[in-house]
C-alpha positions as CSV (number, residue, x, y, z in Angstrom):
1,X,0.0,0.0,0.0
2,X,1.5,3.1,-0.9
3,X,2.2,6.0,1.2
4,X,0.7,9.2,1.7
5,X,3.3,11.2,-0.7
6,X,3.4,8.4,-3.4
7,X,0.0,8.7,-3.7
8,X,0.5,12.7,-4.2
9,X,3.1,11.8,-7.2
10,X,0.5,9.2,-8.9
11,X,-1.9,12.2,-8.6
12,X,0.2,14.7,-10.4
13,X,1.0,12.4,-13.1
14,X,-2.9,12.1,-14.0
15,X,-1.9,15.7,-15.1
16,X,0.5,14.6,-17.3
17,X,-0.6,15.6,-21.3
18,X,0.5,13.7,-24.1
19,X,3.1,14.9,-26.4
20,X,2.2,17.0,-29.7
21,X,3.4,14.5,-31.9
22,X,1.3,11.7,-29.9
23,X,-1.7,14.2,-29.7
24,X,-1.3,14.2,-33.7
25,X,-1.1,10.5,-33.9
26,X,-4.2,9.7,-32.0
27,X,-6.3,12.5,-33.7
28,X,-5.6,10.9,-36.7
29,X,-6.6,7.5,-35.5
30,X,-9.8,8.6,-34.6
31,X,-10.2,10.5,-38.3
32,X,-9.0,7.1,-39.9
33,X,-11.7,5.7,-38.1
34,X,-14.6,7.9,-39.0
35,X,-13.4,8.2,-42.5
36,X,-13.5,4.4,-42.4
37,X,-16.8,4.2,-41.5
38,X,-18.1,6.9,-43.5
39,X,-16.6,5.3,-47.0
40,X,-15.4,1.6,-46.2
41,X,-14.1,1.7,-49.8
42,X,-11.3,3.5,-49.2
43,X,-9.6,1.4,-46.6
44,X,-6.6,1.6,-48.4
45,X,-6.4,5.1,-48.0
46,X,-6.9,5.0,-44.6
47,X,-4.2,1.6,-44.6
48,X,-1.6,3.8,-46.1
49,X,-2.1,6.8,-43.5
50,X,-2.0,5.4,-40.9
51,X,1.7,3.2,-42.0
52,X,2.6,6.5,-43.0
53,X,2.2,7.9,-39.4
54,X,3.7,4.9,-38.1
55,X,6.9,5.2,-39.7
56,X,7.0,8.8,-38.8
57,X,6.5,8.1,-35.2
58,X,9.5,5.3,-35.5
59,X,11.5,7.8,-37.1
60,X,11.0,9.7,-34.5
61,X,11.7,7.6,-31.9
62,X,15.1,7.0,-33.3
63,X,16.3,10.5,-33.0
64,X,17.9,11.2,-29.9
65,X,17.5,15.0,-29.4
66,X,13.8,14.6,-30.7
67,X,11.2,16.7,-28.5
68,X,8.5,15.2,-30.4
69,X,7.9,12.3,-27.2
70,X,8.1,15.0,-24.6
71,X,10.6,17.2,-22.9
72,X,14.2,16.3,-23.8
73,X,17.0,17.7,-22.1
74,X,19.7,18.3,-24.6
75,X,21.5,21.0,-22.9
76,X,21.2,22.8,-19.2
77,X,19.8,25.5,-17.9
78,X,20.5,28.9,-18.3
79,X,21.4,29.4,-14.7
80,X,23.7,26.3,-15.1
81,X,25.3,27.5,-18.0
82,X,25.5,31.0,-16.5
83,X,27.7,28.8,-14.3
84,X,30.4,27.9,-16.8
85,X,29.0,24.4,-16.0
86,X,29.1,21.3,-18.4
87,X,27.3,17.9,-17.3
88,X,29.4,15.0,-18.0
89,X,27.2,11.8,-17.8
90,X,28.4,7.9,-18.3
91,X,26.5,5.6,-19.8
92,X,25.8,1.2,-19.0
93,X,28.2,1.0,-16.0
94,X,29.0,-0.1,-13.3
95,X,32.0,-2.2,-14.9
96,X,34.3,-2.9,-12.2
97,X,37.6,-3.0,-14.8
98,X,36.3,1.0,-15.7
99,X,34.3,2.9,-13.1
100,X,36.7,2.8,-10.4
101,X,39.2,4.6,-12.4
102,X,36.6,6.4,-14.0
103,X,35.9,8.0,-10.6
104,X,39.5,8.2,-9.6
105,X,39.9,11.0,-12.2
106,X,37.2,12.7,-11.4
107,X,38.1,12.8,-7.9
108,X,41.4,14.3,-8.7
109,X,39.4,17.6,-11.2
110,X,37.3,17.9,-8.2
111,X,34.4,17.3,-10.8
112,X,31.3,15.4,-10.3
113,X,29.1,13.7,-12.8
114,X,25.7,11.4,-13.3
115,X,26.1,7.5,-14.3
116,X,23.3,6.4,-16.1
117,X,23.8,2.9,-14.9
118,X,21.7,-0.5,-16.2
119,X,20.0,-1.9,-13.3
120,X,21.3,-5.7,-13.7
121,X,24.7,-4.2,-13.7
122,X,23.9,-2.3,-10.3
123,X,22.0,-5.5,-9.2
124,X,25.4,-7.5,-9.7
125,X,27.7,-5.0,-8.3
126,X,26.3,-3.1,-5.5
127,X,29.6,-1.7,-4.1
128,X,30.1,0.4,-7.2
129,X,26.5,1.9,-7.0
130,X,27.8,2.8,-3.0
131,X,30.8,4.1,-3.8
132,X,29.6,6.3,-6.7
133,X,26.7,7.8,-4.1
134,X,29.6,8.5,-1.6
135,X,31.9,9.9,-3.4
136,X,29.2,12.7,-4.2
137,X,28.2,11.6,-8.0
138,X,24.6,10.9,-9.4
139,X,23.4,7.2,-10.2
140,X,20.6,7.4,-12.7
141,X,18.2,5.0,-15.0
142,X,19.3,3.5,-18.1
143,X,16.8,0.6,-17.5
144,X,17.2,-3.0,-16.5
145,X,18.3,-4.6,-19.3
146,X,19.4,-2.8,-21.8
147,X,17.6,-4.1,-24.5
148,X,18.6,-3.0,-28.4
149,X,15.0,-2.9,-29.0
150,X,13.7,-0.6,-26.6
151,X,12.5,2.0,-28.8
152,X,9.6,-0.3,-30.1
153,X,8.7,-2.0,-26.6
154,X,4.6,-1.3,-25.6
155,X,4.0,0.2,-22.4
156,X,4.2,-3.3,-20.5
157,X,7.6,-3.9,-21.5
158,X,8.9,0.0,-21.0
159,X,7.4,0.1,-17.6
160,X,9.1,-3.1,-16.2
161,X,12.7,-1.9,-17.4
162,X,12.3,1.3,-15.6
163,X,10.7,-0.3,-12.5
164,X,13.2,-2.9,-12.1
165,X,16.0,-0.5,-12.6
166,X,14.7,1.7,-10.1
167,X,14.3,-1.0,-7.8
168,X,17.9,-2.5,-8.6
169,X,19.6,1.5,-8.1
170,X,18.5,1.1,-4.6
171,X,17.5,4.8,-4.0
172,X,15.6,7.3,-6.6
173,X,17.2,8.5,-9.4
174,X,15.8,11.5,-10.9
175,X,16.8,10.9,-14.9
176,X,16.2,8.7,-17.4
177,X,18.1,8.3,-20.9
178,X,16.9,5.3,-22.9
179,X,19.4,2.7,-24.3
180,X,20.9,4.0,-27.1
181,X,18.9,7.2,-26.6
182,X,15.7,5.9,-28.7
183,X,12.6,5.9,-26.9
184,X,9.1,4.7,-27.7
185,X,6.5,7.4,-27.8
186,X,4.9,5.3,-24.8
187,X,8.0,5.9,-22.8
188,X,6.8,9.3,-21.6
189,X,3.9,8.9,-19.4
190,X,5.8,6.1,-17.6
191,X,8.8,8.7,-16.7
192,X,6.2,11.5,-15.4
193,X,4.6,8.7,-13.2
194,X,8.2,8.0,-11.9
195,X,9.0,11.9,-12.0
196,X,12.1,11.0,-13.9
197,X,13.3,13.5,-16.3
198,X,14.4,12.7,-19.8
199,X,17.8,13.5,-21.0
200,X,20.1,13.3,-24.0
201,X,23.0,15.4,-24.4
202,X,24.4,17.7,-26.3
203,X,27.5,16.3,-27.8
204,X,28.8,12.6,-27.8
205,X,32.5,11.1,-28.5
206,X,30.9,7.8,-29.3
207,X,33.6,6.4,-27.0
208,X,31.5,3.5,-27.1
209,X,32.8,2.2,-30.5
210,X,35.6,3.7,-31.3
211,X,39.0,3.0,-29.7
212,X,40.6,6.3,-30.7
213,X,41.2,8.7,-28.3
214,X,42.3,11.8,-30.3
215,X,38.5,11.2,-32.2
216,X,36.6,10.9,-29.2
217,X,38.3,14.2,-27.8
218,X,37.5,16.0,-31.1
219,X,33.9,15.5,-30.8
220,X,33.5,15.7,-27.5
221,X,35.6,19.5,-27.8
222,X,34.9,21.1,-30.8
223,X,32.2,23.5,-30.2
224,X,32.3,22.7,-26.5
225,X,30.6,25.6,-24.3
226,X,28.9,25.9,-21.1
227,X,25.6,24.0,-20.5
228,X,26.7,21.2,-22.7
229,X,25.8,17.5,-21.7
230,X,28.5,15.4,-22.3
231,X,27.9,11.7,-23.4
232,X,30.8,8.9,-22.5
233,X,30.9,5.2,-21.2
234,X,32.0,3.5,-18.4
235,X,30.8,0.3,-19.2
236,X,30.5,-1.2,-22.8
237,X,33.3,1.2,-23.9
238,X,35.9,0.9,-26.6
239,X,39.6,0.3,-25.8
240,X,42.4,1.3,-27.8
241,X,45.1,-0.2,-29.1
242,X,47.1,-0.8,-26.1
243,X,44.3,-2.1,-24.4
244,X,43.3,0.7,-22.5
245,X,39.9,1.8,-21.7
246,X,39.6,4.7,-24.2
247,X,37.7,6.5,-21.7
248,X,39.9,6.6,-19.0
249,X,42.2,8.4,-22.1
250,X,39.7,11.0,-23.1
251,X,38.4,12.0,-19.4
252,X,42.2,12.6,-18.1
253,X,42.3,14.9,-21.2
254,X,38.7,16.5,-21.4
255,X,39.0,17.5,-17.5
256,X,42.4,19.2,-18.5
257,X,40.3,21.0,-21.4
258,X,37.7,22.2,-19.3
259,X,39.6,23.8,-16.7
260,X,41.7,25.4,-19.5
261,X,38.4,26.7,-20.7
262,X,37.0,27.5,-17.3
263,X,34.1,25.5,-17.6
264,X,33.1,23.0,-14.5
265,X,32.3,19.5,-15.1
266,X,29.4,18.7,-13.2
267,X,26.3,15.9,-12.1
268,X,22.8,16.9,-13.6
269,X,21.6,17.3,-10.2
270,X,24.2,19.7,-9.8
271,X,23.1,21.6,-12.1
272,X,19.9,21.1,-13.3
273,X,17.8,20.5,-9.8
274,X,17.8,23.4,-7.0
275,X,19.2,22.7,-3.1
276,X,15.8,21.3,-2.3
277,X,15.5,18.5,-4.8
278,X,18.8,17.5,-4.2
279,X,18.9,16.9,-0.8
280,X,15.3,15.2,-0.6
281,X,15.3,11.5,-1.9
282,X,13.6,7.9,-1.7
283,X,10.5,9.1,-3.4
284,X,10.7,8.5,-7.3
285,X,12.0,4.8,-6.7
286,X,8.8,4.2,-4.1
287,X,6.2,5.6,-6.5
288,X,7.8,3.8,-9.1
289,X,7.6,0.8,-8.0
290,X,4.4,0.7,-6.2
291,X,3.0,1.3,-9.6
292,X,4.5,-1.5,-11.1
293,X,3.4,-3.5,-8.5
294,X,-0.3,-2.2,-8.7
295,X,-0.6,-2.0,-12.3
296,X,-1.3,-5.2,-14.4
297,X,0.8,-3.6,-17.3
298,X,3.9,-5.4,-14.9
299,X,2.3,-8.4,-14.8
């Protein structure tokens, strides 16, 4: 039975409103449908609008920065950027051979960041969740499993990999990015129930597949400024030729950059939530989960 203040988040999400390009979808349904009725002979007009909305809406859901599926943060806040302040995030950790070292080096920049972590990962290697939390970074969703496919999961599917990453985290993360950074245009509702915000980034090094350093730096620096979100990995990531994690490569070198630049690398929650939010937690990952548990969609 949920509690008082989880019931007060289920409550606000009823509020939630669906995204333009989902408002234009179903309001199209429903004009396929009377159109259908009112000439049955041109099914295959209504056939081919409706596949054409389809594939838009796919097309849409493979495009990262899209806002088409609801608020997307692609870069921060003015007062953040005001700040000289850049997020750098880290995608599919823990990884035991990478995040250690990973926050080793951020430890020595006095810099802090957000791992977007996959909740078996967490689930297998608790310690690293612990000693990301204590050394003063953000641990966020970037669901259970992982799956390549979870741009065109239904609502059943979605909701189960962000419950059961919220549950595996261990405390309430406050963002979301989708594997890959595709998301379903039912993915939306499910974060506002959760209150997780969405979030892309700005720039990526694509560190993930490529082992070379000095290419990974270029994309991640040319055009750098203040409010950027930074993309890298510290689990599923590339190593160069040597054998090295080519993140642990490009961080020792972006941190350098930055504070050449005077810009800050910082944790979204740095710079995205205010004092209160930051300090107040164990609610998202309770409502969350009660409403996996109620709902049959988890079943």
């Amino acid at each position: 039975m949920s509690d008082p203040g989880n019931q007060s988040r289920l409550r606000s999400a009823e509020a939630w409103l669906p995204s333009p390009a989902v408002g234009v979808s179903f309001g199209l349904h429903i004009a396929c449908l009377l159109a259908f009725i009112a000439a049955p002979g041109r099914w295959v007009w209504v056939l081919v609008l409706l596949a054409a909305d389809h594939i838009l809406l796919a097309a849409f859901g493979l495009w990262p920065r899209s806002p088409l599926f609801g608020p997307n943060l692609v870069r921060l806040p003015a007062a953040g950027t005001s700040r000289g302040e850049v997020a750098l995030t880290f995608d599919d950790g823990p990884d035991p051979a990478v995040t250690p070292y990973v926050l080793d080096l951020l430890d020595r920049h006095g810099a802090t960041a957000s791992f977007f972590c996959i909740g078996r990962r967490a689930a297998a290697h608790p310690e690293l969740i612990a000693d990301i939390l204590r050394r003063g970074h953000d641990v966020e969703n970037h669901s259970h499993r992982h799956p390549r496919a979870f741009a065109f999961h239904g609502p059943r599917a979605l909701l189960r990999e962000v419950a059961d990453a919220q549950r595996a985290l261990g405390h309430a993360p406050r963002f979301f990015r989708a594997p890959m950074g595709m998301r379903s245009p039912f993915l939306h509702p499910i974060l506002a129930r959760a209150t997780l915000r969405y979030v892309s980034w700005t720039r990526r090094g694509y560190d993930g597949i490529s082992g070379d350093a000095d290419a990974v730096l270029r994309r991640l620096a040319n055009g750098l400024a203040a409010g950027d979100i930074l993309l890298l990995h510290d689990g599923s990531c590339a190593r160069t030729v040597s054998g090295e994690p080519v993140v642990l490569v490009v961080l020792a070198a972006l941190l350098r950059l930055l504070a050449a630049r005077g810009l800050r690398g910082v944790s979204l929650s740095m710079a995205v939530l205010g004092e209160a939010d930051r300090l107040t937690d164990g609610t998202g990952a309770t409502a969350i989960a009660a409403g996996a548990a109620a709902s049959p969609a988890a079943a």
